[in-house]
PDBQT receptor file of N, H, CA, C and O in Angstrom, charges set to zero:
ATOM      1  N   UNK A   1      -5.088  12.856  -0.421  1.00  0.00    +0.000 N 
ATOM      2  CA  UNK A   1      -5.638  11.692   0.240  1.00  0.00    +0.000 C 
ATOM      3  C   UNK A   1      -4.545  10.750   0.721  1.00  0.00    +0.000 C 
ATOM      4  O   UNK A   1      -4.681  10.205   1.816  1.00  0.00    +0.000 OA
ATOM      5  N   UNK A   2      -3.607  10.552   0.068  1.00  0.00    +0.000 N 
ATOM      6  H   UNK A   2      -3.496  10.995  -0.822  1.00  0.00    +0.000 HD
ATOM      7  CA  UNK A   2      -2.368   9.847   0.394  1.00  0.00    +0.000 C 
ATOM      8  C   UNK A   2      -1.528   9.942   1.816  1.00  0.00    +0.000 C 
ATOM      9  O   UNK A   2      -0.839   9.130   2.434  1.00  0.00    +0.000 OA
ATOM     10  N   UNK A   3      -1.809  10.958   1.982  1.00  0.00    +0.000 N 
ATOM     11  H   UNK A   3      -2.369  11.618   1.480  1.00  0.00    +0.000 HD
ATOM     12  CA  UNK A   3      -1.164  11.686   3.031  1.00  0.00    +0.000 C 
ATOM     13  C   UNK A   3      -1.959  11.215   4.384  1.00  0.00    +0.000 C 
ATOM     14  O   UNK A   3      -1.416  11.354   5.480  1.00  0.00    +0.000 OA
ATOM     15  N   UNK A   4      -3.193  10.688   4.268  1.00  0.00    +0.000 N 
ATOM     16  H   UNK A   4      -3.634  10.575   3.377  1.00  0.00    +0.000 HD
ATOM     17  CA  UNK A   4      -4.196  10.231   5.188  1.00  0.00    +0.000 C 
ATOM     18  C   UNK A   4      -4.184   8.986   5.484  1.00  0.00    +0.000 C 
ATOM     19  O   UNK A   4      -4.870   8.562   6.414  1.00  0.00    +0.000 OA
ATOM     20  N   UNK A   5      -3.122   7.912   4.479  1.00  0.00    +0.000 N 
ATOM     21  H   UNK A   5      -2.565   8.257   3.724  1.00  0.00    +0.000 HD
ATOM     22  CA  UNK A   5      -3.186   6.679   4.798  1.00  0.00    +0.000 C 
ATOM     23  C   UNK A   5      -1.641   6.204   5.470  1.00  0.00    +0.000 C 
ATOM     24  O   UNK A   5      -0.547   6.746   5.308  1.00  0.00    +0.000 OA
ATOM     25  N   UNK A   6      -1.897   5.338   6.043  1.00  0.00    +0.000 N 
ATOM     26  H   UNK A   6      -2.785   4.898   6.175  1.00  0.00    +0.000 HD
ATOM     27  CA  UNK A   6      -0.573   4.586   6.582  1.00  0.00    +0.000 C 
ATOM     28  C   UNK A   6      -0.512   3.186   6.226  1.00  0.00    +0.000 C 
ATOM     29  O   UNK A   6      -1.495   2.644   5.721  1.00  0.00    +0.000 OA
ATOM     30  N   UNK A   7       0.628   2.515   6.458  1.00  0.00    +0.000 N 
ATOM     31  H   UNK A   7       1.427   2.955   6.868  1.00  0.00    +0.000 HD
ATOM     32  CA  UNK A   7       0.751   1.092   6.458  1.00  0.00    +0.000 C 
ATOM     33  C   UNK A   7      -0.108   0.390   7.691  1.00  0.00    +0.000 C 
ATOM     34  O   UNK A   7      -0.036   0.926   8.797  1.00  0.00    +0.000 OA
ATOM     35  N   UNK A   8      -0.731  -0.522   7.561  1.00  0.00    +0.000 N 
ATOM     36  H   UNK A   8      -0.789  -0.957   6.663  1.00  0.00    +0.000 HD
ATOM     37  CA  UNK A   8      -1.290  -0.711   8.938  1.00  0.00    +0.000 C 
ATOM     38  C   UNK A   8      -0.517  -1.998   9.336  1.00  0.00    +0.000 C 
ATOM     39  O   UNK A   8      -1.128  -2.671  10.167  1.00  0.00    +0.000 OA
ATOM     40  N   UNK A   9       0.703  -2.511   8.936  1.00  0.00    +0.000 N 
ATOM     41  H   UNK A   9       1.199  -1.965   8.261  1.00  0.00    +0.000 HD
ATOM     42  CA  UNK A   9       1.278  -2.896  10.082  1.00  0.00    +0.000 C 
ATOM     43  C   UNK A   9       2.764  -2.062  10.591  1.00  0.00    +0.000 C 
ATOM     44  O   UNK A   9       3.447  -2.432  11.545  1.00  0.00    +0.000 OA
ATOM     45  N   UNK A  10       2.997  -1.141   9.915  1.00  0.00    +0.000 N 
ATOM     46  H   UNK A  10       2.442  -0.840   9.140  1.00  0.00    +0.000 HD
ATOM     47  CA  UNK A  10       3.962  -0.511  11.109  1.00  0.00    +0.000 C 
ATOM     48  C   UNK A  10       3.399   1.142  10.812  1.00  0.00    +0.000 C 
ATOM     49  O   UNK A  10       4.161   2.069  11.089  1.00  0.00    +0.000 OA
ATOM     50  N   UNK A  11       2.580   1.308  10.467  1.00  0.00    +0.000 N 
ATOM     51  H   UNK A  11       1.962   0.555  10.242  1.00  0.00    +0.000 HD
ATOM     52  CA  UNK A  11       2.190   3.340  10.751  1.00  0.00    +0.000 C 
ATOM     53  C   UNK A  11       3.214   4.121   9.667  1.00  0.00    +0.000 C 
ATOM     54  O   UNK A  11       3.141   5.350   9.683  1.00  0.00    +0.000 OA
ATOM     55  N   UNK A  12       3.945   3.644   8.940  1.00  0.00    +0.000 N 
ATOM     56  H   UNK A  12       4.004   2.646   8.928  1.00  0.00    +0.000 HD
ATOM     57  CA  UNK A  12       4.731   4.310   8.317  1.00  0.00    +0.000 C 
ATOM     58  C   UNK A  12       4.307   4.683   6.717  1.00  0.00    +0.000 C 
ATOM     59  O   UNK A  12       3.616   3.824   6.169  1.00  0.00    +0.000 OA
ATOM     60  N   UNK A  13       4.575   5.606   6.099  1.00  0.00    +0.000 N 
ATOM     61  H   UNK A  13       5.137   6.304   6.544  1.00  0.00    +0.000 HD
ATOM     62  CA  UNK A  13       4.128   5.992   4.867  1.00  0.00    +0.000 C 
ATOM     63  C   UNK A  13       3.767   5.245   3.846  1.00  0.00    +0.000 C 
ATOM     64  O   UNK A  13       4.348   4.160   3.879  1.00  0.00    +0.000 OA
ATOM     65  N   UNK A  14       3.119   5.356   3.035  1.00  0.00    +0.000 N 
ATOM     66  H   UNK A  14       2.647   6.237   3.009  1.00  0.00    +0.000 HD
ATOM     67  CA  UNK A  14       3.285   4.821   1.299  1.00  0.00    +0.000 C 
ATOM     68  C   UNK A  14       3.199   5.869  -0.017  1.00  0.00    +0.000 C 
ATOM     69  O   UNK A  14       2.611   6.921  -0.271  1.00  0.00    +0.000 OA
ATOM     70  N   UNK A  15       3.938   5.149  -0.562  1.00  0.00    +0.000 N 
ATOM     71  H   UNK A  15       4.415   4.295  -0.356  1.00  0.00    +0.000 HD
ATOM     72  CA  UNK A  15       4.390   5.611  -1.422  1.00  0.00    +0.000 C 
ATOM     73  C   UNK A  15       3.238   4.863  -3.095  1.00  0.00    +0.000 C 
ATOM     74  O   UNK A  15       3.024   3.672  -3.316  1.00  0.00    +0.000 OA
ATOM     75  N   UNK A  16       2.827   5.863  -3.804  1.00  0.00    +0.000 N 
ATOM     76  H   UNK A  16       3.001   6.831  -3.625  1.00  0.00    +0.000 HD
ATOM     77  CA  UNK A  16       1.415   5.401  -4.853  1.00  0.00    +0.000 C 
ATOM     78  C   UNK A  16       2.430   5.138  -5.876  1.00  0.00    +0.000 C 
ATOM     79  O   UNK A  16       3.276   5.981  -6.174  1.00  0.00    +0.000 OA
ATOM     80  N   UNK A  17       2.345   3.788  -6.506  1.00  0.00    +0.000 N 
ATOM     81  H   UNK A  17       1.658   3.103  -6.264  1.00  0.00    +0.000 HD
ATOM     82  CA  UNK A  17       2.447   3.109  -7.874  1.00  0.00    +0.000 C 
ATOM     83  C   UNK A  17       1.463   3.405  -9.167  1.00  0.00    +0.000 C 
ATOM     84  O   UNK A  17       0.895   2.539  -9.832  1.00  0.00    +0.000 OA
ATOM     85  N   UNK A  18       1.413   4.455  -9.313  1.00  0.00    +0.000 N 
ATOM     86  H   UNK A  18       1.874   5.158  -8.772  1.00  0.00    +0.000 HD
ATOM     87  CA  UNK A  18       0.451   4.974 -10.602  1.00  0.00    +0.000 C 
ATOM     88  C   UNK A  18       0.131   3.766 -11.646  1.00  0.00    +0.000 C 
ATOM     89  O   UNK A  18      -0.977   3.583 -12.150  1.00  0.00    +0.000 OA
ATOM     90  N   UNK A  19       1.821   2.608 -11.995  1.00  0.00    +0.000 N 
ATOM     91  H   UNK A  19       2.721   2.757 -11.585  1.00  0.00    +0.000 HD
ATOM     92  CA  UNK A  19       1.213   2.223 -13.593  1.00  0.00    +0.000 C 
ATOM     93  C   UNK A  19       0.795   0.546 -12.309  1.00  0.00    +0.000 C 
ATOM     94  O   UNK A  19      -0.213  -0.090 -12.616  1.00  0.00    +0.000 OA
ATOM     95  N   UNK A  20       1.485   0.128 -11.247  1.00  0.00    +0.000 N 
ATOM     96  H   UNK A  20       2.304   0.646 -10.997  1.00  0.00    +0.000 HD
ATOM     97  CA  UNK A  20       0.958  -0.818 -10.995  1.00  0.00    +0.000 C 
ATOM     98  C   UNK A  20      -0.555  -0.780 -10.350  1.00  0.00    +0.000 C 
ATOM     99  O   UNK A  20      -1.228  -1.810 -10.315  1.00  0.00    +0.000 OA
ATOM    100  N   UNK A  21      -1.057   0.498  -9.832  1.00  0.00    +0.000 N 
ATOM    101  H   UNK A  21      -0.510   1.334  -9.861  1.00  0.00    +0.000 HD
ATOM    102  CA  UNK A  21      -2.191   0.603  -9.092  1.00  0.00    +0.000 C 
ATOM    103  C   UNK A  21      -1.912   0.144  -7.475  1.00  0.00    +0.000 C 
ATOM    104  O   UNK A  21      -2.648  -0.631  -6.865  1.00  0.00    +0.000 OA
ATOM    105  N   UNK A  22      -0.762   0.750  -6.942  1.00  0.00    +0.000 N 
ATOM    106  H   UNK A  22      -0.164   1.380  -7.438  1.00  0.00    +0.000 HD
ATOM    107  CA  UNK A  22      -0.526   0.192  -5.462  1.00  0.00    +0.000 C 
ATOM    108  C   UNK A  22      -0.102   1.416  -5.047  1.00  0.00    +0.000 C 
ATOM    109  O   UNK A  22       0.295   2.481  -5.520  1.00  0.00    +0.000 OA
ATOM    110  N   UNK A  23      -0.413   0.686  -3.567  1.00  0.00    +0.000 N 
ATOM    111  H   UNK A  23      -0.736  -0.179  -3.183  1.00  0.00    +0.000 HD
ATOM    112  CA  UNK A  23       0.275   1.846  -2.406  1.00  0.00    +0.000 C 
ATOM    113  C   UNK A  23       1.677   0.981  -1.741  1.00  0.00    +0.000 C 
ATOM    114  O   UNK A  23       1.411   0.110  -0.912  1.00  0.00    +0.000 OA
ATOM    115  N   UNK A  24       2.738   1.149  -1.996  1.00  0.00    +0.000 N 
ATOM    116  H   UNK A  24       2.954   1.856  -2.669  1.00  0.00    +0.000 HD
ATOM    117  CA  UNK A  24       3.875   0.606  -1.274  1.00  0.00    +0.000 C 
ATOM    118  C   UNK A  24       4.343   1.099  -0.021  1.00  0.00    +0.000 C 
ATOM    119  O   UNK A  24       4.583   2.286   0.198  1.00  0.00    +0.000 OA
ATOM    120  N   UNK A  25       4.473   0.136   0.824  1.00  0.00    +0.000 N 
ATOM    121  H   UNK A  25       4.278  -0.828   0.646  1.00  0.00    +0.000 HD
ATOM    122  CA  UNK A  25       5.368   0.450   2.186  1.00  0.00    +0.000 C 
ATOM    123  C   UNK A  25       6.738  -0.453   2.173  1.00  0.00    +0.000 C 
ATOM    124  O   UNK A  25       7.000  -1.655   2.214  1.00  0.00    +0.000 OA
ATOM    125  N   UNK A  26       7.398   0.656   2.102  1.00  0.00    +0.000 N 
ATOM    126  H   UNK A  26       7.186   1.633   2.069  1.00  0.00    +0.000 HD
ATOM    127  CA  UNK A  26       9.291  -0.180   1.854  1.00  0.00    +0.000 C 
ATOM    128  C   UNK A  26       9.333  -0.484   3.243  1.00  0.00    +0.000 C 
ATOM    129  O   UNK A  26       9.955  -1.542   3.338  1.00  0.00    +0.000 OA
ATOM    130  N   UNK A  27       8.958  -0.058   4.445  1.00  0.00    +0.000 N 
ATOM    131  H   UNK A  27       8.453   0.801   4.368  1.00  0.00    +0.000 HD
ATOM    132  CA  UNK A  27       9.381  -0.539   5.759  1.00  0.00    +0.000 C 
ATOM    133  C   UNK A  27       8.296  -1.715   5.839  1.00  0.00    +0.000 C 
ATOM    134  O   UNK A  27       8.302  -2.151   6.990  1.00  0.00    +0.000 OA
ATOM    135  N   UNK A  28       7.488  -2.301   5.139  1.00  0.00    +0.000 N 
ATOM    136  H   UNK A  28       7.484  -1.947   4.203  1.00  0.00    +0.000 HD
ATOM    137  CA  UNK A  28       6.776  -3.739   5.565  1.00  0.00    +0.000 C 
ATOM    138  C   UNK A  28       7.184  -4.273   4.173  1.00  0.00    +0.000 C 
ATOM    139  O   UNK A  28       6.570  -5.318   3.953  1.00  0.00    +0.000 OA
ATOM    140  N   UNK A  29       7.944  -3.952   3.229  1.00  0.00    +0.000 N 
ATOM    141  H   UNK A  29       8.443  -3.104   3.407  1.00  0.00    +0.000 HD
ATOM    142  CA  UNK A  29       8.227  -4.741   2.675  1.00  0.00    +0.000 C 
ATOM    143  C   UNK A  29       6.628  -5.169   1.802  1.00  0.00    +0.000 C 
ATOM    144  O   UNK A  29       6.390  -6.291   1.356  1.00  0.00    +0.000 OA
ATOM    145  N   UNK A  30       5.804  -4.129   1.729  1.00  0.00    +0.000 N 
ATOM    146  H   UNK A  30       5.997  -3.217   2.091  1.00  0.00    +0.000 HD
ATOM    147  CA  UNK A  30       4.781  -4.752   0.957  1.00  0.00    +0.000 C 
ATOM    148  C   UNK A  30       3.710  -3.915   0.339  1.00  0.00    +0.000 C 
ATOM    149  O   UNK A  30       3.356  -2.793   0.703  1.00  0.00    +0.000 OA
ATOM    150  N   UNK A  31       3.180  -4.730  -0.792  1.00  0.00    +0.000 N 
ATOM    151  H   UNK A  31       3.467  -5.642  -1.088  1.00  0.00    +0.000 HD
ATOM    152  CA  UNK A  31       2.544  -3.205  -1.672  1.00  0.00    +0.000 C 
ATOM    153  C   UNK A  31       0.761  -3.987  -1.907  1.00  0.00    +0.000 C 
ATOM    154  O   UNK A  31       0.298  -5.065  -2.280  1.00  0.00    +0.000 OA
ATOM    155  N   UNK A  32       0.248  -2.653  -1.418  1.00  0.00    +0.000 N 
ATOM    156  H   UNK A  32       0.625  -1.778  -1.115  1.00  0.00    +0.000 HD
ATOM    157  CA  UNK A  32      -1.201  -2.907  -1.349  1.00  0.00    +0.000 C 
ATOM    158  C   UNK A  32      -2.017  -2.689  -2.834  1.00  0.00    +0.000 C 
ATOM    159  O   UNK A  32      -1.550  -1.703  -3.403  1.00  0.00    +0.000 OA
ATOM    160  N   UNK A  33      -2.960  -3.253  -3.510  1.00  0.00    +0.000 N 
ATOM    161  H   UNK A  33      -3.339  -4.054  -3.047  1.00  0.00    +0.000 HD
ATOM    162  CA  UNK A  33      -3.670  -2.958  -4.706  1.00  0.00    +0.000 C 
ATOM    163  C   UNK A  33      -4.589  -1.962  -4.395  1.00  0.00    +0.000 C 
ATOM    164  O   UNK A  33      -5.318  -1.924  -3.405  1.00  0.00    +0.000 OA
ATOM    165  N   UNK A  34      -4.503  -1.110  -5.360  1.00  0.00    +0.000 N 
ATOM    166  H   UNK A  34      -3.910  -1.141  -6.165  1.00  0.00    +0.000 HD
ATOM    167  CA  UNK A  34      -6.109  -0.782  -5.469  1.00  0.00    +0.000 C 
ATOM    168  C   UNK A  34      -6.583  -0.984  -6.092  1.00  0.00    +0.000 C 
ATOM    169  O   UNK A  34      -6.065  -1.239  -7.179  1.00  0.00    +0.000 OA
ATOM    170  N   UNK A  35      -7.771  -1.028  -5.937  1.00  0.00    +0.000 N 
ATOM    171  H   UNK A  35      -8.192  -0.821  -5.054  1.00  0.00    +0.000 HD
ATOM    172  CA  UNK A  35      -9.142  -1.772  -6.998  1.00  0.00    +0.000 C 
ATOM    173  C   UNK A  35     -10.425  -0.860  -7.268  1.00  0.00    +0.000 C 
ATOM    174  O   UNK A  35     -11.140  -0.618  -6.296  1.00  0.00    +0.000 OA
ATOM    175  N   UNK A  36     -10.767  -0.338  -8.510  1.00  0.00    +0.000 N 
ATOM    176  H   UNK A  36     -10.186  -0.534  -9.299  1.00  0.00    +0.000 HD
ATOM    177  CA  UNK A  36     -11.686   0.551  -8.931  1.00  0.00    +0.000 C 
ATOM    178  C   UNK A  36     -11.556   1.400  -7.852  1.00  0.00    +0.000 C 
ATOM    179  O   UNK A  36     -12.473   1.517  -7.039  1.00  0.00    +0.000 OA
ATOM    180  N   UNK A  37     -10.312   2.125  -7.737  1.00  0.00    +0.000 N 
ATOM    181  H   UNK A  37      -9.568   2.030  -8.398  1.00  0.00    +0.000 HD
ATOM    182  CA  UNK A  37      -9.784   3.281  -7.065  1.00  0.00    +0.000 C 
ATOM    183  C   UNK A  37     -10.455   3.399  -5.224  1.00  0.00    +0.000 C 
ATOM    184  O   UNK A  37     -10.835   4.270  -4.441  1.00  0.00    +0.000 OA
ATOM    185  N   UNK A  38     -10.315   2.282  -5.257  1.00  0.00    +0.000 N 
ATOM    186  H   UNK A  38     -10.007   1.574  -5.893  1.00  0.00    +0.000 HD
ATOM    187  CA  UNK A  38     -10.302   1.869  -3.684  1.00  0.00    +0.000 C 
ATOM    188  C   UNK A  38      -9.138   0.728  -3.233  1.00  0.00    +0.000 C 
ATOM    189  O   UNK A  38      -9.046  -0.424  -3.658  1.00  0.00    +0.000 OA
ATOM    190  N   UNK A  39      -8.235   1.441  -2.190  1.00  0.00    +0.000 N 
ATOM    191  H   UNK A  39      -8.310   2.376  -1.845  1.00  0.00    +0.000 HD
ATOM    192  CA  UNK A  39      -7.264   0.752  -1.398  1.00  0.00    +0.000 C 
ATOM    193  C   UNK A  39      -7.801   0.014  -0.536  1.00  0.00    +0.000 C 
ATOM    194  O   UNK A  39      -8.761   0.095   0.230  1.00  0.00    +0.000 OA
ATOM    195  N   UNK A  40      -6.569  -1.149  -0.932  1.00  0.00    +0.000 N 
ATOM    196  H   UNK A  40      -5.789  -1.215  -1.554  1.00  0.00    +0.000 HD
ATOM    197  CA  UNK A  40      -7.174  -2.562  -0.230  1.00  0.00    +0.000 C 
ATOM    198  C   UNK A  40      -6.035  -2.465   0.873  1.00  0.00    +0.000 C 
ATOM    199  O   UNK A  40      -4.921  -2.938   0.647  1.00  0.00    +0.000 OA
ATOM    200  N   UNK A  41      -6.377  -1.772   2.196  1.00  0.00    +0.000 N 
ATOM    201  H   UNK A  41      -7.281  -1.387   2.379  1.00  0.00    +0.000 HD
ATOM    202  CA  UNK A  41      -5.189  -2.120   3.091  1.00  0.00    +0.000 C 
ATOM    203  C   UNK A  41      -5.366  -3.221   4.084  1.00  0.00    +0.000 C 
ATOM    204  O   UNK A  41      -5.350  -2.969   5.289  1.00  0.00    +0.000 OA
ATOM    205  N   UNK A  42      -5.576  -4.730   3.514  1.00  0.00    +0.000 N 
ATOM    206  H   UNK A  42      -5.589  -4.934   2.535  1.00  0.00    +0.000 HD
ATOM    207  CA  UNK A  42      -5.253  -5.832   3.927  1.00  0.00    +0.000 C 
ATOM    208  C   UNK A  42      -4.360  -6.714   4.129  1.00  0.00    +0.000 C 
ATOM    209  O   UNK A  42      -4.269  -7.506   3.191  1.00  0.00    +0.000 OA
ATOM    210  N   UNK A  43      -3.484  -6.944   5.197  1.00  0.00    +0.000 N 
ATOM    211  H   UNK A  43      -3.559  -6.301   5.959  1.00  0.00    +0.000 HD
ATOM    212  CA  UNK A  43      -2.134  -7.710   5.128  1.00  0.00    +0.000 C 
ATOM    213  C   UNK A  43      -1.996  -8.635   4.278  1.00  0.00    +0.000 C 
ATOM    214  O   UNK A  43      -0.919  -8.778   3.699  1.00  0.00    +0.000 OA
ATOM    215  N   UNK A  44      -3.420  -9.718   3.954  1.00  0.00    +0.000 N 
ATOM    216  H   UNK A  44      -4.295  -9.602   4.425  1.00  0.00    +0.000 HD
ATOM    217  CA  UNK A  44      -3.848 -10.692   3.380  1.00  0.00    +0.000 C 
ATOM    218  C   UNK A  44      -3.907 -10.541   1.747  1.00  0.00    +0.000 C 
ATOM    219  O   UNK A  44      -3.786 -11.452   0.928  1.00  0.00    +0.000 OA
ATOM    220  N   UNK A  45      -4.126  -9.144   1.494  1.00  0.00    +0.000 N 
ATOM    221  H   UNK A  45      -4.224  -8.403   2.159  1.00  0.00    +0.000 HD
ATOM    222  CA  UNK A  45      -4.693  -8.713   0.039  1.00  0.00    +0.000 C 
ATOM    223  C   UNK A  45      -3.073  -8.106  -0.321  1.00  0.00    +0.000 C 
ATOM    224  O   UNK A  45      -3.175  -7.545  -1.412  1.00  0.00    +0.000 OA
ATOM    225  N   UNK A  46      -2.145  -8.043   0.001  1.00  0.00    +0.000 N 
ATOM    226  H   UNK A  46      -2.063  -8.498   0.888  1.00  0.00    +0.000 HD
ATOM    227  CA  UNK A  46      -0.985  -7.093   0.091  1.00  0.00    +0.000 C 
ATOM    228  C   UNK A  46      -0.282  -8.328  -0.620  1.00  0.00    +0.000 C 
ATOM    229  O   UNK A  46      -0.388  -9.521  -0.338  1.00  0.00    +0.000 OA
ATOM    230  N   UNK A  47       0.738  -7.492  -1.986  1.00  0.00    +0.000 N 
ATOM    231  H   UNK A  47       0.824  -6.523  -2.215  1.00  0.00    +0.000 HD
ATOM    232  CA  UNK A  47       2.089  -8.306  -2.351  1.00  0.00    +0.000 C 
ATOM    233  C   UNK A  47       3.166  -7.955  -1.786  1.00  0.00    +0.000 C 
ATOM    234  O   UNK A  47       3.396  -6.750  -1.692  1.00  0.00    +0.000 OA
ATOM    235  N   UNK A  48       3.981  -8.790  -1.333  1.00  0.00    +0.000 N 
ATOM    236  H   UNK A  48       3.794  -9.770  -1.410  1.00  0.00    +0.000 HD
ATOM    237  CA  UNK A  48       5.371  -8.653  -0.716  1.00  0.00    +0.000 C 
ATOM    238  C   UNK A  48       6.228  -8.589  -1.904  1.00  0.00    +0.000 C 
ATOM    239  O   UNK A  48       6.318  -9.319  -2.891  1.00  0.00    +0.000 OA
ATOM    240  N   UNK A  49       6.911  -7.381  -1.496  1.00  0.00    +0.000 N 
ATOM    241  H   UNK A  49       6.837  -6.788  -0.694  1.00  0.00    +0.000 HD
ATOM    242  CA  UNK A  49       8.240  -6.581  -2.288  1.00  0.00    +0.000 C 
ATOM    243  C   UNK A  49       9.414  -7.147  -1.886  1.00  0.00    +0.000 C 
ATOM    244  O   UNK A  49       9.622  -7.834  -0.886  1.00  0.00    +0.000 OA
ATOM    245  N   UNK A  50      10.109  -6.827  -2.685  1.00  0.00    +0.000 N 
ATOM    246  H   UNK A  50       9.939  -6.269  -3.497  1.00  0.00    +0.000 HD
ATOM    247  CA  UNK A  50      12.152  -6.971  -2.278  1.00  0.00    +0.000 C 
ATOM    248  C   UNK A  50      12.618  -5.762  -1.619  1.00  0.00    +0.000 C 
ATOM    249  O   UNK A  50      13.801  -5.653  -1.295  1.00  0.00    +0.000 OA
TER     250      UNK A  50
């Protein structure tokens, strides 16, 4: 399923955080939650990484 999602602000991969429950994109600099095993790919809902 992973393989089916992108970052939706630049199209580029993520990478799954098993113990945090996220999908990370190192090229936006930002990591999405999931919640009761549904991804939240909202710019708004998204934590910004280093």
């Amino acid at each position: 399923m992973l393989e089916a999602l992108v970052c939706p602000r630049t199209g580029g991969a993520l990478v799954y955080d098993p113990v945090r429950q996220e999908l990370i994109s190192r090229a936006a600099g930002l990591a999405f939650p999931i919640r009761n095993g549904i991804p939240i790919m909202l710019e708004d809902e998204a934590r910004k990484i280093d």
